[in-house]
BAFI-3210 file (N, C-alpha, C; in Angstrom, 3 decimals, decimal comma, padded with zeros to 6 digits):
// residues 82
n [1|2|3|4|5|6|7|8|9|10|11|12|13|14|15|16|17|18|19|20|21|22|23|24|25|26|27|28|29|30|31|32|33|34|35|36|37|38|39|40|41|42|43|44|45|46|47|48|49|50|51|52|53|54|55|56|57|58|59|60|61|62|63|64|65|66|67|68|69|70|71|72|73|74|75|76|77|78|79|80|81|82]
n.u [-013,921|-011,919|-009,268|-006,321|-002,712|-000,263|003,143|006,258|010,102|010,882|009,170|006,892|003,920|003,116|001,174|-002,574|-005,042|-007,904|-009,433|-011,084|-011,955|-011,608|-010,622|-010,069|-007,990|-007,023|-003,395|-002,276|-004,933|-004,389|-004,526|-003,563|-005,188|-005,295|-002,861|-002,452|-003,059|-001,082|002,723|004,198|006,512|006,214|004,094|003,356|001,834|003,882|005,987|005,497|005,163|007,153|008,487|006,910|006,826|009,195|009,699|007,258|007,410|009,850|009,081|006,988|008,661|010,028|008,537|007,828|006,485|005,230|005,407|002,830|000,706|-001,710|-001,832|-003,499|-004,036|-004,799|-005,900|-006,021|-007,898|-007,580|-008,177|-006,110|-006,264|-004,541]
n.v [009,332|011,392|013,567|013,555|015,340|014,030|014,570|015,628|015,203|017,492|018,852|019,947|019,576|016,428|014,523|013,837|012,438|010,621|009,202|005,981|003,462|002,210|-000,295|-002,258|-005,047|-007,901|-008,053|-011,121|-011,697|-010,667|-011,004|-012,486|-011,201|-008,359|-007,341|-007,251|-004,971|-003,274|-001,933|-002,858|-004,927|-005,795|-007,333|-010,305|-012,602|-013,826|-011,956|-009,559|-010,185|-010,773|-008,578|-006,985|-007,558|-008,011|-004,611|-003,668|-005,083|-003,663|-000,919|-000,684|-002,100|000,064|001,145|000,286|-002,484|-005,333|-007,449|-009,211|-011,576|-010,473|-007,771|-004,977|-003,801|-001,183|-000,642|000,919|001,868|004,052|006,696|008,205|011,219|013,512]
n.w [-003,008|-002,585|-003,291|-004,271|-003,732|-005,458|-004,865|-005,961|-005,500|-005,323|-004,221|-005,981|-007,848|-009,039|-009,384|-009,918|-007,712|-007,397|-004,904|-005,084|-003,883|-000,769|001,339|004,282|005,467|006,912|007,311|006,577|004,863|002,266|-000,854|-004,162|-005,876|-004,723|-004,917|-007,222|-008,370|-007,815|-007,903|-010,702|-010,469|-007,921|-008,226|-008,117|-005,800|-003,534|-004,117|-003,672|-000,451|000,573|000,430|001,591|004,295|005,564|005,361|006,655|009,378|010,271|010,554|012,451|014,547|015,509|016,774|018,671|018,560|017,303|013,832|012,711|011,060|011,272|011,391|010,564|007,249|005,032|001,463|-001,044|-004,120|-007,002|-009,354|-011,591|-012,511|-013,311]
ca.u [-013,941|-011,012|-008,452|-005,096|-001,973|001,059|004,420|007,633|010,497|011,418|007,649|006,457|002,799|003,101|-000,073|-003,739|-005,553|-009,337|-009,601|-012,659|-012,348|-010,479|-010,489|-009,094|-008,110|-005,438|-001,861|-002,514|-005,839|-003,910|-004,399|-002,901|-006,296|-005,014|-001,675|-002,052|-002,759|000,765|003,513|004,754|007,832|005,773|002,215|003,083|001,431|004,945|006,818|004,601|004,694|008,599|008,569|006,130|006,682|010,591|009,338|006,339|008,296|010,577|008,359|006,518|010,099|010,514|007,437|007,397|005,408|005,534|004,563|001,683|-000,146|-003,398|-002,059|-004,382|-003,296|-005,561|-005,675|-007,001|-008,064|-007,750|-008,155|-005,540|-006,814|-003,636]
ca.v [010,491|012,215|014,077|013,965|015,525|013,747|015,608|014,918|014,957|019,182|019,515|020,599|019,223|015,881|013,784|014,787|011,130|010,088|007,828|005,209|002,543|001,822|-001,444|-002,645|-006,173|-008,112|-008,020|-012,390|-011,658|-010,209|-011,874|-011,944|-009,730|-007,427|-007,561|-007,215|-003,482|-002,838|-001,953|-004,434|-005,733|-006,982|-007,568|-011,645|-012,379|-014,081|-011,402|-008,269|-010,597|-010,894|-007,069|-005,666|-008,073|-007,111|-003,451|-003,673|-005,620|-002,797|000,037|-001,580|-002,087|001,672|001,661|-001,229|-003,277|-006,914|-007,659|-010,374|-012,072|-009,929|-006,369|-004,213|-002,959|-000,430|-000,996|001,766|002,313|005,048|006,731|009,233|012,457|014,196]
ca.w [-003,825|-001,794|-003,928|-003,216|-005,093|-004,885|-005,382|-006,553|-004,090|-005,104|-003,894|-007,254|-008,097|-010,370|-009,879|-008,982|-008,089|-007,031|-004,091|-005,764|-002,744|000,890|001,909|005,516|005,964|007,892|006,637|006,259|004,203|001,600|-002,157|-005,475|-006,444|-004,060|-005,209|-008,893|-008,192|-007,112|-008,845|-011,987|-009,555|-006,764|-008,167|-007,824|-004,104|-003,255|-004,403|-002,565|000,947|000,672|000,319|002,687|005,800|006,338|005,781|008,269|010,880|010,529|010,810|013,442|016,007|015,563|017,488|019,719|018,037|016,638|013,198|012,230|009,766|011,798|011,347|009,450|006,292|003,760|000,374|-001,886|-005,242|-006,847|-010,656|-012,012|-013,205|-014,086]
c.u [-012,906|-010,219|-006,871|-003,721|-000,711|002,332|005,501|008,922|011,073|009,999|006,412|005,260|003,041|001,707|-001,553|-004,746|-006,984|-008,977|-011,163|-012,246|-011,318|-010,971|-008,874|-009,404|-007,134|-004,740|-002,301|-003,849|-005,269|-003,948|-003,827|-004,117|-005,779|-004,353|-001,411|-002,718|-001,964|001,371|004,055|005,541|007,229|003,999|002,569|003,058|002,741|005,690|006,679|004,448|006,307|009,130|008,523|006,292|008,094|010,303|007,763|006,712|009,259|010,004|007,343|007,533|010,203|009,295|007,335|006,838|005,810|004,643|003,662|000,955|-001,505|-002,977|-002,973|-003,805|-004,847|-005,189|-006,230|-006,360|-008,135|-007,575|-007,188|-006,122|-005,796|-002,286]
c.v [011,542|012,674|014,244|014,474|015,278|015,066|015,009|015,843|016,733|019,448|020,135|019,459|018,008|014,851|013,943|013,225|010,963|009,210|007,114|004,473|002,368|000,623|-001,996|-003,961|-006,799|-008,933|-010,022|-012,396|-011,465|-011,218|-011,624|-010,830|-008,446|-006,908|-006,500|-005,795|-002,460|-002,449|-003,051|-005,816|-006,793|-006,954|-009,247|-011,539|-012,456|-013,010|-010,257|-009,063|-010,143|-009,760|-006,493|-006,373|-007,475|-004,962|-003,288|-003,938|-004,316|-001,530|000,211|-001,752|-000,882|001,787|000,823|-002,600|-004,444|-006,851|-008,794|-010,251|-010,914|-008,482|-005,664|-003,613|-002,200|-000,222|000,606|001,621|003,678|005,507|008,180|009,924|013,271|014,252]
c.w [-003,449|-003,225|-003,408|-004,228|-004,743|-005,815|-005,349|-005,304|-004,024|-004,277|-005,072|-007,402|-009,289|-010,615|-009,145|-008,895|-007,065|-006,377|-004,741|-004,693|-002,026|000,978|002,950|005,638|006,667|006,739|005,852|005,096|002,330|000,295|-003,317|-006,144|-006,013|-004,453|-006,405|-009,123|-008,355|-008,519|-009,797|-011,410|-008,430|-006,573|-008,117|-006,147|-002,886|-002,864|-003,002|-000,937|000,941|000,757|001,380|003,706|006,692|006,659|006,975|009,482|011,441|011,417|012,259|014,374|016,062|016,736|018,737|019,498|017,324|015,196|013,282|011,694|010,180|011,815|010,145|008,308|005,322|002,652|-000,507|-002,533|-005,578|-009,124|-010,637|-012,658|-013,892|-013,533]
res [x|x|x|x|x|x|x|x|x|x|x|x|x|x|x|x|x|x|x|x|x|x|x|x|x|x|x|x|x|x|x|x|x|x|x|x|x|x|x|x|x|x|x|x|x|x|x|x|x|x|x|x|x|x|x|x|x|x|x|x|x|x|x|x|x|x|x|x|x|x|x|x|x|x|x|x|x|x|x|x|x|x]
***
């Protein structure tokens, strides 16, 4: 039920959105259900792995850290209000 209001990159107020569900599972768990959430480009499961593993691995060496199939990722849902 969280509220959160994203903003556009001047800072100016453009979307006001309802968290409806979190779900934590590992990075390998990950399904085309999951998926087909996403944006248009990389809602095929293929597509969205080929995406997010070079950017996790990445994000993840900044830190020390190794990626794998067992890192946690959180999923939320969420309904636009405005």
């Amino acid at each position: 039920g969280d509220l959160t209001i994203q903003l556009k990159l001047d800072g100016t107020p453009k979307l006001l959105v309802q968290t409806t569900h979190v779900a934590q599972l590992p990075f390998g768990a990950i399904t085309a259900e999951h998926t087909a959430i996403d944006g248009p480009t990389v809602r095929p499961l293929d597509v969205w792995r080929k995406v997010h593993i070079p950017y996790y691995t990445a994000i993840m060496a900044g830190y020390g850290l190794t990626f794998s199939e067992d890192v946690p990722i959180c999923i939320e849902r969420f309904t636009c209000l405005y």
